[in-house]
N, C-alpha and C positions, 0 to 999 in steps of 0.2 A: 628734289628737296634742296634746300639751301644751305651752304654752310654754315656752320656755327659761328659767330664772333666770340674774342673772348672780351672778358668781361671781368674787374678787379675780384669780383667775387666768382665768379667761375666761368661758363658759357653758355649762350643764349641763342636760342634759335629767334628770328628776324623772319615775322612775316609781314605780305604787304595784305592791308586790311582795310578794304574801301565798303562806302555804304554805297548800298545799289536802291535807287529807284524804281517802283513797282508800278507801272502803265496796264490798267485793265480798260476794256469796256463797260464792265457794271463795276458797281463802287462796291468793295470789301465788306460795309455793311449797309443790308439793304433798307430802306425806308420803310416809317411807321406804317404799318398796315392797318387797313380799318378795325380789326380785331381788337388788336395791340391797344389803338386809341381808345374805344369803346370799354376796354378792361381799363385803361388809365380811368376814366371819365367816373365809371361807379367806385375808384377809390381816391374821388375828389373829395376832400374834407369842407364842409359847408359850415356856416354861421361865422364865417372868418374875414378879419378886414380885407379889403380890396387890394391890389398892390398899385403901384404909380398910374397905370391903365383906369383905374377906378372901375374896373368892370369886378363884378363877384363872381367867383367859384360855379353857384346856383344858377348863373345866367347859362352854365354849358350842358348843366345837365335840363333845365325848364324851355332853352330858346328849340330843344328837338335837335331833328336830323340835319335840318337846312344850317341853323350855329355850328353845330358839331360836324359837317362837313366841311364848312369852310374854313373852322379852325383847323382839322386836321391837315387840308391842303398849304393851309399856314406855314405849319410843324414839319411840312416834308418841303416847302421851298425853303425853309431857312437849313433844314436839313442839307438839302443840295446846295446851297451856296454855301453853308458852311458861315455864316455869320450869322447874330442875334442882333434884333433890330439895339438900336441905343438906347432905346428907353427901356428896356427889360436891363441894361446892366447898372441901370437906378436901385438904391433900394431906401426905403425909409425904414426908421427903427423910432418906435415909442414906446419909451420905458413908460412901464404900469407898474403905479407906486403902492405897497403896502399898508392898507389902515390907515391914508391919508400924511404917512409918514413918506418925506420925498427924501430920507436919508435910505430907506432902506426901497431895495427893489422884488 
């Protein structure tokens, strides 16, 4: 143990405190599972605007298995690299106006 310094208020113990680095083989949390996807997918809310993609909600659950696997392999490379492509960090916002009153929203 180390000595104490003192200190105008009394004395203090002095430790060294580094952050360590964590090196695995598998990554800490594992990738979406088709389970996992397939639970997201039936609590996809439908009838809703498109986002910048312009594709609908309804295209993942209607395009079948062959859409819905290829978005999931999507979901797990962006997963692995760790980035979201640039157009998902767009967002559009349109205000819906009250009884045709554009003071109120």
């Amino acid at each position: 143990m180390e000595e104490p310094f003192l200190s105008p208020i009394g004395f203090t113990w002095s430790y060294d405190v580094r952050q360590t680095e964590i090196h695995t083989a598998e990554p800490l949390v594992p990738e979406l599972s088709a389970y996992e996807f397939e639970m997201a997918i039936e609590k996809v809310k439908t009838n809703k605007s498109p986002g910048t993609d312009h594709i609908p909600a309804e295209l993942m659950t209607a395009g079948g298995r062959a859409i819905q696997s290829e978005i999931h392999k999507l979901i797990n490379l962006i997963w692995y690299k760790e980035e979201f492509p640039e157009e998902w960090k767009k967002l559009i916002i349109i205000p819906i106006y009250k009884e045709n009153d554009k003071n109120r929203l």
